[in-house]
mmCIF file of the N, C-alpha and C atoms, coordinates in Angstrom:
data_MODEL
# 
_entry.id   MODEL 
# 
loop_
_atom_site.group_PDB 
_atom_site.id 
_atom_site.type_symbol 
_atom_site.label_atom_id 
_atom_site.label_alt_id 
_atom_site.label_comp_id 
_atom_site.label_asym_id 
_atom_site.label_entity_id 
_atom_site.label_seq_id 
_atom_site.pdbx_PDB_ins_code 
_atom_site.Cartn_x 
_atom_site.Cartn_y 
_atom_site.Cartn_z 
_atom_site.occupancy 
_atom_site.B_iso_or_equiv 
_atom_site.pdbx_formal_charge 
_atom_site.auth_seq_id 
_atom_site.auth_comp_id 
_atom_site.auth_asym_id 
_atom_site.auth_atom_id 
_atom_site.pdbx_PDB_model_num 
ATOM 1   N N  . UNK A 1 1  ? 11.435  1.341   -8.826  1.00 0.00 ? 1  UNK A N  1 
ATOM 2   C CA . UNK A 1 1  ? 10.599  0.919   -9.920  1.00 0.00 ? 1  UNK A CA 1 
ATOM 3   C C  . UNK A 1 1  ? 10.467  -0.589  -9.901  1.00 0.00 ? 1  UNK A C  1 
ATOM 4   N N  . UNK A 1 2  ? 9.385   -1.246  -9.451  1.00 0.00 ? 2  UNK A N  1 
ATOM 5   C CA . UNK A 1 2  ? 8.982   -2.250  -9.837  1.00 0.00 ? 2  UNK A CA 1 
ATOM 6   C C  . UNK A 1 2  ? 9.923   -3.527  -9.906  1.00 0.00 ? 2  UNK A C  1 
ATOM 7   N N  . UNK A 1 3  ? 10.777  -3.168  -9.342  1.00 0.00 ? 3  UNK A N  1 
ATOM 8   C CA . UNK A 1 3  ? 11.633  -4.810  -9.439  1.00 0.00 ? 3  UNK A CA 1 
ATOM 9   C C  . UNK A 1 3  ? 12.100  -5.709  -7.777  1.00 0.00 ? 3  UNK A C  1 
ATOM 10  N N  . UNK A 1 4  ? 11.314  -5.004  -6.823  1.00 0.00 ? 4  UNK A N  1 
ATOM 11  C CA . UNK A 1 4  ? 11.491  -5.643  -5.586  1.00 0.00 ? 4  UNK A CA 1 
ATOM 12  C C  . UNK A 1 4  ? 10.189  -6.164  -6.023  1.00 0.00 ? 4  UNK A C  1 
ATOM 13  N N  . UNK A 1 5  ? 9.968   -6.956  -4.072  1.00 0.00 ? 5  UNK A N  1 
ATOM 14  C CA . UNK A 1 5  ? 8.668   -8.148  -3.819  1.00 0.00 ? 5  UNK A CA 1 
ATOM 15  C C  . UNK A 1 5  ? 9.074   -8.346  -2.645  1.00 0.00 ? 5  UNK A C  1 
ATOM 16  N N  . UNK A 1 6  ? 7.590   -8.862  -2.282  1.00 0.00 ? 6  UNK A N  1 
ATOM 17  C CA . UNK A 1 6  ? 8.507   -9.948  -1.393  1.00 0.00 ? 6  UNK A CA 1 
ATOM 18  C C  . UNK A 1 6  ? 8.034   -11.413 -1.969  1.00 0.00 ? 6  UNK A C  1 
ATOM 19  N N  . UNK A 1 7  ? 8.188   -11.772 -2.703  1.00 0.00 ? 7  UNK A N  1 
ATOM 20  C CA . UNK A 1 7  ? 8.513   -13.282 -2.980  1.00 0.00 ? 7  UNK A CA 1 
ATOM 21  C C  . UNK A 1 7  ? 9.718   -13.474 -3.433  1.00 0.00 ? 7  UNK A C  1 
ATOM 22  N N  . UNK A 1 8  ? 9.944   -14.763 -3.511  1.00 0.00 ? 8  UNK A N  1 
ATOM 23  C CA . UNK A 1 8  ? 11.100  -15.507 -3.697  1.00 0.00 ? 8  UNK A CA 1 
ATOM 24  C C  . UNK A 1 8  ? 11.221  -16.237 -5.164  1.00 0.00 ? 8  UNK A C  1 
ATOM 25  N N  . UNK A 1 9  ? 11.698  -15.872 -6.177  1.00 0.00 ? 9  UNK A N  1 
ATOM 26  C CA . UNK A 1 9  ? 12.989  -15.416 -6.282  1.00 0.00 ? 9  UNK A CA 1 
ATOM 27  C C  . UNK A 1 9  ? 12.347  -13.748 -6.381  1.00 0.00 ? 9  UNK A C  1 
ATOM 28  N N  . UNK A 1 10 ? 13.009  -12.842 -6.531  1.00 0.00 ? 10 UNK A N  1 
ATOM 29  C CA . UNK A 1 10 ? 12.832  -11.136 -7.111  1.00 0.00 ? 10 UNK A CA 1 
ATOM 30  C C  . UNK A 1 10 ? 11.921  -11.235 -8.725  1.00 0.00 ? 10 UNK A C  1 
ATOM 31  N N  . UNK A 1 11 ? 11.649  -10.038 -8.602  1.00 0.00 ? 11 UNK A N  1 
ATOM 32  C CA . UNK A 1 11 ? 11.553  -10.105 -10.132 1.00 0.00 ? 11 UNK A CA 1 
ATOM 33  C C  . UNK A 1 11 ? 12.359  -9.513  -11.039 1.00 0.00 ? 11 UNK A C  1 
ATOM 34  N N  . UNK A 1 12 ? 12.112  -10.050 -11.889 1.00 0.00 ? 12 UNK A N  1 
ATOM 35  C CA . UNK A 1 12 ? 13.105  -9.923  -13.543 1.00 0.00 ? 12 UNK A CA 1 
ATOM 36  C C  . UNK A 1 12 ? 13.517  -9.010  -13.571 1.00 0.00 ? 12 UNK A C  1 
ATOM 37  N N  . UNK A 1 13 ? 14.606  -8.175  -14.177 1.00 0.00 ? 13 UNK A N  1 
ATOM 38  C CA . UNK A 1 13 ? 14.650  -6.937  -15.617 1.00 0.00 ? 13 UNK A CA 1 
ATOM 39  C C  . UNK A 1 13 ? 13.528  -7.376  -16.112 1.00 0.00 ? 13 UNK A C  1 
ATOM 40  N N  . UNK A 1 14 ? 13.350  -7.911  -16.826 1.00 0.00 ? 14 UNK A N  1 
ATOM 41  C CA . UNK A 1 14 ? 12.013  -7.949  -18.161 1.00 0.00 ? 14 UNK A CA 1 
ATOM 42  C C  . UNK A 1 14 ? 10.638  -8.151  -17.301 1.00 0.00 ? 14 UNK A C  1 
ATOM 43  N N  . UNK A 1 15 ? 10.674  -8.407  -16.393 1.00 0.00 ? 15 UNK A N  1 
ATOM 44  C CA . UNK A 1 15 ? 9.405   -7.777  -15.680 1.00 0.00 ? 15 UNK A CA 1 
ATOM 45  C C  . UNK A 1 15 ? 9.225   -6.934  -14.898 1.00 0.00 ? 15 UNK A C  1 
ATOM 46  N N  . UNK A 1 16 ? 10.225  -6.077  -14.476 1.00 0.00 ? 16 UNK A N  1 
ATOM 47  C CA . UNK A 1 16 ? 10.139  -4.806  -14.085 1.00 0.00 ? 16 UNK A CA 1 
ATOM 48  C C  . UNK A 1 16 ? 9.314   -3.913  -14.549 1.00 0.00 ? 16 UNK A C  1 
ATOM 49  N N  . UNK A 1 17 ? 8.696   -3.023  -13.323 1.00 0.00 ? 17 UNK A N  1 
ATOM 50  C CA . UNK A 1 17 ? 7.106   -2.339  -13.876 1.00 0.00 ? 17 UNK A CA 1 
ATOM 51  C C  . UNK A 1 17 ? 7.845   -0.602  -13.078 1.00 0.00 ? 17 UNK A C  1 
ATOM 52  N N  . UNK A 1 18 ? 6.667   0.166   -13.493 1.00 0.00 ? 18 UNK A N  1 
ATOM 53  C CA . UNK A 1 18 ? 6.500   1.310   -13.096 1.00 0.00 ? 18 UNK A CA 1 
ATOM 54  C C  . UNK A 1 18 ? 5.285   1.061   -12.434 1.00 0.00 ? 18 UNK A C  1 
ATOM 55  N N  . UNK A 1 19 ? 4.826   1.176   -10.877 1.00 0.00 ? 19 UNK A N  1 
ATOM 56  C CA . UNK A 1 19 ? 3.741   1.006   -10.130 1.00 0.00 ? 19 UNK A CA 1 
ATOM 57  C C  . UNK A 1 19 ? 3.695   2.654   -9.269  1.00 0.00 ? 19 UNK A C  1 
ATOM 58  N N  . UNK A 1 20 ? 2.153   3.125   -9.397  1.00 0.00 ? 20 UNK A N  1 
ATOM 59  C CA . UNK A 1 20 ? 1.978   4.555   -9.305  1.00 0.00 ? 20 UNK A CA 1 
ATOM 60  C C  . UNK A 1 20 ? 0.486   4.476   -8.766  1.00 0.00 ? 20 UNK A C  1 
ATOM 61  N N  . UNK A 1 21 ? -0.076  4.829   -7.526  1.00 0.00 ? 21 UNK A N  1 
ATOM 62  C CA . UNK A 1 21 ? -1.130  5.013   -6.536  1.00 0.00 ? 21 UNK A CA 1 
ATOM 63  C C  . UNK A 1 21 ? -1.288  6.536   -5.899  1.00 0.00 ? 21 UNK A C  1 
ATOM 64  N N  . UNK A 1 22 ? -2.354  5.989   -5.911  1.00 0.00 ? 22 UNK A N  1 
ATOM 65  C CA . UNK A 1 22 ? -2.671  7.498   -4.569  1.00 0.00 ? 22 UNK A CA 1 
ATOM 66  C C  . UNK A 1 22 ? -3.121  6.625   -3.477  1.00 0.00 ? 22 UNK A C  1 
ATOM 67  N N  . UNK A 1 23 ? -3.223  7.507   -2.550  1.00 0.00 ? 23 UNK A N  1 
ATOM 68  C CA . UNK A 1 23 ? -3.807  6.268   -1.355  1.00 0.00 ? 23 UNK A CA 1 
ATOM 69  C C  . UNK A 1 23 ? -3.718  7.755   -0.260  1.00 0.00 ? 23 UNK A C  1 
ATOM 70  N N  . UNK A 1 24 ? -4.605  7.619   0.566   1.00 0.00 ? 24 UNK A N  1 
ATOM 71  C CA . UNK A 1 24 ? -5.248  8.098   1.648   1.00 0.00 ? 24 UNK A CA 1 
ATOM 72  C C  . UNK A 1 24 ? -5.415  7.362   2.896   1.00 0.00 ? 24 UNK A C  1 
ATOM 73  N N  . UNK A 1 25 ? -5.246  8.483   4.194   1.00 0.00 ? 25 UNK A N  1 
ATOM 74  C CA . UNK A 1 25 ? -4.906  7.346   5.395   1.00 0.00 ? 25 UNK A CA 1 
ATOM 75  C C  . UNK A 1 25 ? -6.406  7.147   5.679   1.00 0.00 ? 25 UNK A C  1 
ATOM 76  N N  . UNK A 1 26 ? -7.184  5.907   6.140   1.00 0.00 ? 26 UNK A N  1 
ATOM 77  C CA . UNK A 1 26 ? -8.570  6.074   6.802   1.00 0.00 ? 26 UNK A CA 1 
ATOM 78  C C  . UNK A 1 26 ? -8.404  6.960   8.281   1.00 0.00 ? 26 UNK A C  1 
ATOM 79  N N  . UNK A 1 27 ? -6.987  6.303   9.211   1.00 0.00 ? 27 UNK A N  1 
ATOM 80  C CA . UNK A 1 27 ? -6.795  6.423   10.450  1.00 0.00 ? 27 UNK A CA 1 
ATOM 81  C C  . UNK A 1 27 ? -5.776  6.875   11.006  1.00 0.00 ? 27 UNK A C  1 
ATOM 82  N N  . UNK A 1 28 ? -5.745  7.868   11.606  1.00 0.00 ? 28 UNK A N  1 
ATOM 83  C CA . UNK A 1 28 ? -4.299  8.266   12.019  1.00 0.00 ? 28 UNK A CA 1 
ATOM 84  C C  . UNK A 1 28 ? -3.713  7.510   13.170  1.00 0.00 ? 28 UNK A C  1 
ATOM 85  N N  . UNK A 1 29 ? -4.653  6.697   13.442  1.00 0.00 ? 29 UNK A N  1 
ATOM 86  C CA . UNK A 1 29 ? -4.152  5.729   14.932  1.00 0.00 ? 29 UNK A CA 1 
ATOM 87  C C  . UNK A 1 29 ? -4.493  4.567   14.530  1.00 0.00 ? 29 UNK A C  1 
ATOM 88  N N  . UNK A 1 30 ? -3.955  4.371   13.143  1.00 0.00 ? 30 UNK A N  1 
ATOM 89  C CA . UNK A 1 30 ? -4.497  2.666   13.295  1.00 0.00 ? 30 UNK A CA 1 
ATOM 90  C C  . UNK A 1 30 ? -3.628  2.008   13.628  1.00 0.00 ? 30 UNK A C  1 
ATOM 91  N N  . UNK A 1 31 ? -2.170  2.378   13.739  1.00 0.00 ? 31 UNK A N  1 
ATOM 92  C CA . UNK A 1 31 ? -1.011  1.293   14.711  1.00 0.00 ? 31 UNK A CA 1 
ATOM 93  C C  . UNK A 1 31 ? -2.045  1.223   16.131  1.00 0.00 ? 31 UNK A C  1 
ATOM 94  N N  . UNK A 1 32 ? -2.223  1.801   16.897  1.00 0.00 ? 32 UNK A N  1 
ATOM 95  C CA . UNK A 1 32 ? -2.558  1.635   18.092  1.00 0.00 ? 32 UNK A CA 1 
ATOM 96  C C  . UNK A 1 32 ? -3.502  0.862   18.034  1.00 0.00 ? 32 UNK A C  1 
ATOM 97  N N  . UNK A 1 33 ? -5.297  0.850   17.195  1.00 0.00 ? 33 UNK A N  1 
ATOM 98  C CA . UNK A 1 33 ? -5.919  0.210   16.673  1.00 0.00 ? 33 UNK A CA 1 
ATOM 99  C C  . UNK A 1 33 ? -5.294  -1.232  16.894  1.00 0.00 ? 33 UNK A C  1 
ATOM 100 N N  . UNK A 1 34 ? -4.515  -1.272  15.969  1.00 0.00 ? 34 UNK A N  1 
ATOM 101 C CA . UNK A 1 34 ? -4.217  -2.850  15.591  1.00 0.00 ? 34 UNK A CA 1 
ATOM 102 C C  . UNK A 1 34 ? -3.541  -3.251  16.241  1.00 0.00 ? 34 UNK A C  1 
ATOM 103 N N  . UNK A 1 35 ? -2.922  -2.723  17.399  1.00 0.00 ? 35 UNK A N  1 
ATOM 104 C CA . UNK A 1 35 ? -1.703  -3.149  18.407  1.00 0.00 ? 35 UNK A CA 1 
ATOM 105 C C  . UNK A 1 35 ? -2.964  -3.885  19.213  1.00 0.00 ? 35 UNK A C  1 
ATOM 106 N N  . UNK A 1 36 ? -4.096  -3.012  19.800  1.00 0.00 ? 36 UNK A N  1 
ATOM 107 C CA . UNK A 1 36 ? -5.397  -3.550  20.363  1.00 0.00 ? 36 UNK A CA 1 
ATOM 108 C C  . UNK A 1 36 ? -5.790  -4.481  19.837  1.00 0.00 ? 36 UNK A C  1 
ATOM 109 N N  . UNK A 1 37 ? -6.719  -4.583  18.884  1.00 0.00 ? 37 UNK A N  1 
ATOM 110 C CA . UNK A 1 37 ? -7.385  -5.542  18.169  1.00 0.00 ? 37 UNK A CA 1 
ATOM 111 C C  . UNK A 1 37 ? -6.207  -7.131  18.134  1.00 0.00 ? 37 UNK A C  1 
ATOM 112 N N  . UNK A 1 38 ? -5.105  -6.820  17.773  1.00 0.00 ? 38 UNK A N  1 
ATOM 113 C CA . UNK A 1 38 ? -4.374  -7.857  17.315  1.00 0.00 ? 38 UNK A CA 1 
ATOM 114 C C  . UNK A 1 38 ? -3.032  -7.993  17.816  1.00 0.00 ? 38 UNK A C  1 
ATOM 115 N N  . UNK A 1 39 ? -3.390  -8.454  19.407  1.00 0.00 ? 39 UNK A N  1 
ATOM 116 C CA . UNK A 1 39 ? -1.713  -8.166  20.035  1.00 0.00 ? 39 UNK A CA 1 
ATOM 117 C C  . UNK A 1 39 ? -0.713  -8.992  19.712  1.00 0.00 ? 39 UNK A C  1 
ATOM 118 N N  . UNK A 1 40 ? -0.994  -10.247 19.174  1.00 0.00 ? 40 UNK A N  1 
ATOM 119 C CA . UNK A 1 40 ? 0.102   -10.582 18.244  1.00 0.00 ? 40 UNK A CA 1 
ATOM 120 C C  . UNK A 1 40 ? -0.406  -10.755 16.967  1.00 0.00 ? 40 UNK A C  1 
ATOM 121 N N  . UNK A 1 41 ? -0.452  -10.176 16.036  1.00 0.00 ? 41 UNK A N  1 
ATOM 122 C CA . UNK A 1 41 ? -0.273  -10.011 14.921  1.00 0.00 ? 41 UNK A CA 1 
ATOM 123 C C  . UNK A 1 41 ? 0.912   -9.095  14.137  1.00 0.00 ? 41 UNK A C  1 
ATOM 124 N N  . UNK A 1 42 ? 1.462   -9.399  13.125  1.00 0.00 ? 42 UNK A N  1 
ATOM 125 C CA . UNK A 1 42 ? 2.377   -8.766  12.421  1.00 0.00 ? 42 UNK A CA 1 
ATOM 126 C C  . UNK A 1 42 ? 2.011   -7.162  12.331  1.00 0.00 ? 42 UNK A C  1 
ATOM 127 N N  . UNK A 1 43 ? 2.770   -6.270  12.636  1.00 0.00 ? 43 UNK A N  1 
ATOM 128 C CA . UNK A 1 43 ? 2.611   -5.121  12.527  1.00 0.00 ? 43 UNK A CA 1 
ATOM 129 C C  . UNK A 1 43 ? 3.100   -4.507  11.633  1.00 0.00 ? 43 UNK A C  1 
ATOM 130 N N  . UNK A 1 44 ? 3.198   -5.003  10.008  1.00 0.00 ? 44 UNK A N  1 
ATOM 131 C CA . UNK A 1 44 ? 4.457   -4.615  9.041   1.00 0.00 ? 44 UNK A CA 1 
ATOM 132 C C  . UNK A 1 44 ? 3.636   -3.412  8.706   1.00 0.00 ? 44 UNK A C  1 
ATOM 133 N N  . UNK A 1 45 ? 4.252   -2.111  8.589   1.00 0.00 ? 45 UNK A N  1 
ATOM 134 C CA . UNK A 1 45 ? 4.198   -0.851  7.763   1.00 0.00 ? 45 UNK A CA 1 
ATOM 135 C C  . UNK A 1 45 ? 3.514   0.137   8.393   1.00 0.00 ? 45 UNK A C  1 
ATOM 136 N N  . UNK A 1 46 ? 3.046   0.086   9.377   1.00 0.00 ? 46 UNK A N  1 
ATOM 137 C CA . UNK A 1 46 ? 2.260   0.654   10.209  1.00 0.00 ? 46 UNK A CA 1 
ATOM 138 C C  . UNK A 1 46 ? 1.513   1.522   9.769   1.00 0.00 ? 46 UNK A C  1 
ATOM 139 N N  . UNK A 1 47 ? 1.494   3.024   9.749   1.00 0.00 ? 47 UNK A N  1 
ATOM 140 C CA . UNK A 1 47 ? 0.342   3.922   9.223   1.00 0.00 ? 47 UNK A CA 1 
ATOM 141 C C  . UNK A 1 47 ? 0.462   3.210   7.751   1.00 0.00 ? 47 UNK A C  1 
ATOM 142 N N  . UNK A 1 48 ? 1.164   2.916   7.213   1.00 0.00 ? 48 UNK A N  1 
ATOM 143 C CA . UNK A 1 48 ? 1.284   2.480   5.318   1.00 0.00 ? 48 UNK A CA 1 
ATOM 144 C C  . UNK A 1 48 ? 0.473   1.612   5.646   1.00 0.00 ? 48 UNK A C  1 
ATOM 145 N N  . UNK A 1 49 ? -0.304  0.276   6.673   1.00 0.00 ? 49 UNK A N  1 
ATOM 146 C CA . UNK A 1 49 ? -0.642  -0.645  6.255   1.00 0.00 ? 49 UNK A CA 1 
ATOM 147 C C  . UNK A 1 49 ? -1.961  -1.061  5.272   1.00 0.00 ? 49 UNK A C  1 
ATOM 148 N N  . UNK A 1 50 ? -2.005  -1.459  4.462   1.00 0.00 ? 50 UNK A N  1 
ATOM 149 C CA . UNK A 1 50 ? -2.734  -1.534  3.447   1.00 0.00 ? 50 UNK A CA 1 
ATOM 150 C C  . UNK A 1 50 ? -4.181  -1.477  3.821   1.00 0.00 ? 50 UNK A C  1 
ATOM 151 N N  . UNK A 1 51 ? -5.053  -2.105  4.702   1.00 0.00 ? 51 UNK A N  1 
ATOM 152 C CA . UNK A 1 51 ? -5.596  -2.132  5.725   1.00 0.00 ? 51 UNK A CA 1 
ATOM 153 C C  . UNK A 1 51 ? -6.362  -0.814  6.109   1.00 0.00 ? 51 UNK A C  1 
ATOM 154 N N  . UNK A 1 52 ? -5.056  0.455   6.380   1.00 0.00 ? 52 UNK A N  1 
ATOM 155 C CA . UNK A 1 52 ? -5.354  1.961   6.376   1.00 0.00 ? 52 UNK A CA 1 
ATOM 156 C C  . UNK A 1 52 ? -5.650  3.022   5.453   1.00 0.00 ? 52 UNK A C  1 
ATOM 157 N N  . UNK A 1 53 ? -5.499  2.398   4.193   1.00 0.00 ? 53 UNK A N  1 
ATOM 158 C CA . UNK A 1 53 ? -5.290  3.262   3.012   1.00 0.00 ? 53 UNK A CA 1 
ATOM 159 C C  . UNK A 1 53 ? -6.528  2.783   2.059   1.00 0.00 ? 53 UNK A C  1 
ATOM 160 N N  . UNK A 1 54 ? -7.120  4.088   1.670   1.00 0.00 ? 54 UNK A N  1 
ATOM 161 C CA . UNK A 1 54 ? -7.899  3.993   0.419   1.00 0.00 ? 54 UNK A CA 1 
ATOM 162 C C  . UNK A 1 54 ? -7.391  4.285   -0.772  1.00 0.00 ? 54 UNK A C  1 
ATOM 163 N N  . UNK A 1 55 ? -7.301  3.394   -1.476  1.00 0.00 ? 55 UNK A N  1 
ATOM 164 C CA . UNK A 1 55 ? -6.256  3.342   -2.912  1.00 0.00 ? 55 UNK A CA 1 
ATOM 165 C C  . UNK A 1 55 ? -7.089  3.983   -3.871  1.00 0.00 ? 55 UNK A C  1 
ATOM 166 N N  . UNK A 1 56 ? -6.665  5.274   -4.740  1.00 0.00 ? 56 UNK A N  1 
ATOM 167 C CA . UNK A 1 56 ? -7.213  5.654   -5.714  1.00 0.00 ? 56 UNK A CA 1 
ATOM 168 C C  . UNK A 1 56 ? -6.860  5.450   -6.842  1.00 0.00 ? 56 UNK A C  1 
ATOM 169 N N  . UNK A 1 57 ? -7.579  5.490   -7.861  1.00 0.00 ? 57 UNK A N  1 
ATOM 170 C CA . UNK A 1 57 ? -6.515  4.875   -9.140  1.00 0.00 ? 57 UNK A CA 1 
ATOM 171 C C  . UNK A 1 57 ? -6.864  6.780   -9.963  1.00 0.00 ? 57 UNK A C  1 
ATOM 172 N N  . UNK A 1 58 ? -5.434  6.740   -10.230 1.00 0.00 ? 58 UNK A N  1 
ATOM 173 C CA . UNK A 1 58 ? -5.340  8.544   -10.824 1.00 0.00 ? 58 UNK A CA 1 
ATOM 174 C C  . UNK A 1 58 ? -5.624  8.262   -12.092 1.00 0.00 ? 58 UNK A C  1 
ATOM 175 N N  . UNK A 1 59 ? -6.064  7.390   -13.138 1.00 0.00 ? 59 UNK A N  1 
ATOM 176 C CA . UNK A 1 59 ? -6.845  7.398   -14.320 1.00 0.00 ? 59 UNK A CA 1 
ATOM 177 C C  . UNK A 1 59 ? -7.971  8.344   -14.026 1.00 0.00 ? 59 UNK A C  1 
ATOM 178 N N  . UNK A 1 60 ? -8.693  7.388   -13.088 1.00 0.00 ? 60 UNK A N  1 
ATOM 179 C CA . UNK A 1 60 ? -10.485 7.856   -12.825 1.00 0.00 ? 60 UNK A CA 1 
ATOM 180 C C  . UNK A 1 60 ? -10.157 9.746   -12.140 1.00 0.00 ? 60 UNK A C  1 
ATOM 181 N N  . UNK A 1 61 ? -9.285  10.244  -11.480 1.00 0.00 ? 61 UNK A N  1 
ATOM 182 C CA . UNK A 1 61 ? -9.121  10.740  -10.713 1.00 0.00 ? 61 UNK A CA 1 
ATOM 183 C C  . UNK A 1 61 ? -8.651  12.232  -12.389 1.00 0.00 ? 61 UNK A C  1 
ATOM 184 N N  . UNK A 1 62 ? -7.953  11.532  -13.150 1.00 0.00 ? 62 UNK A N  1 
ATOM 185 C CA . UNK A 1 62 ? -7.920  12.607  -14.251 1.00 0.00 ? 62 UNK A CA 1 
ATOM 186 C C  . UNK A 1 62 ? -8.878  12.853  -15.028 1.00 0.00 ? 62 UNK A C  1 
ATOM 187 N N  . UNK A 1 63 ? -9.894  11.892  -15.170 1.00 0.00 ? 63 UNK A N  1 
ATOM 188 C CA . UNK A 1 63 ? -11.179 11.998  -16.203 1.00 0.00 ? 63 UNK A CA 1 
ATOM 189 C C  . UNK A 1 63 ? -11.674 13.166  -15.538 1.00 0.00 ? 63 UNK A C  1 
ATOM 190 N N  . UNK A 1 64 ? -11.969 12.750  -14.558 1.00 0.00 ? 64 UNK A N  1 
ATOM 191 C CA . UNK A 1 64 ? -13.205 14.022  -13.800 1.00 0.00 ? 64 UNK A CA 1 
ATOM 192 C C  . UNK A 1 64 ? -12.469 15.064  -13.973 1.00 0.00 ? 64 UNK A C  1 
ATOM 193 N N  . UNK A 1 65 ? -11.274 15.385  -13.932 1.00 0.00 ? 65 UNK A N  1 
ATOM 194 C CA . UNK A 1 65 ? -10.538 17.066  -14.245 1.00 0.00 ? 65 UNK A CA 1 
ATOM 195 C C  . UNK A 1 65 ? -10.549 17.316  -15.435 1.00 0.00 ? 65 UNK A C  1 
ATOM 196 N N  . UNK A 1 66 ? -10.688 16.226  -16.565 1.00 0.00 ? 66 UNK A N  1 
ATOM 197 C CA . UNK A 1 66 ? -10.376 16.660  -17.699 1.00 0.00 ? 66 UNK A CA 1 
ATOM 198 C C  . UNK A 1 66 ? -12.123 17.963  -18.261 1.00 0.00 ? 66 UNK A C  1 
# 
């Protein structure tokens, strides 16, 4: 819950959050993709990389069911 980062210092107790997504892969090969495209570039998270994922927000995603 919400109390890592990566910045420096961490965050608070008192700013500690509950953070909640959907997300979808675009690519099932986008490590390889990006190993190509970007042979040195940082490879942090690989299929997770933000980059790969279409973020849904489950508000909008409950209206339409309701």
């Amino acid at each position: 819950m919400g109390r890592t980062s990566n910045t420096r210092p961490r965050i608070s107790r008192d700013r500690a959050h509950l953070y909640f997504e959907l997300a979808l892969f675009l690519n099932e090969t986008y490590p390889q993709y990006f190993r190509k495209k970007y042979p040195k570039g940082r490879r942090d998270h690989g299929l997770w990389n933000g980059l790969n994922l279409l973020e849904l927000d489950p508000a909008e995603i409950f209206k339409i069911q309701a």
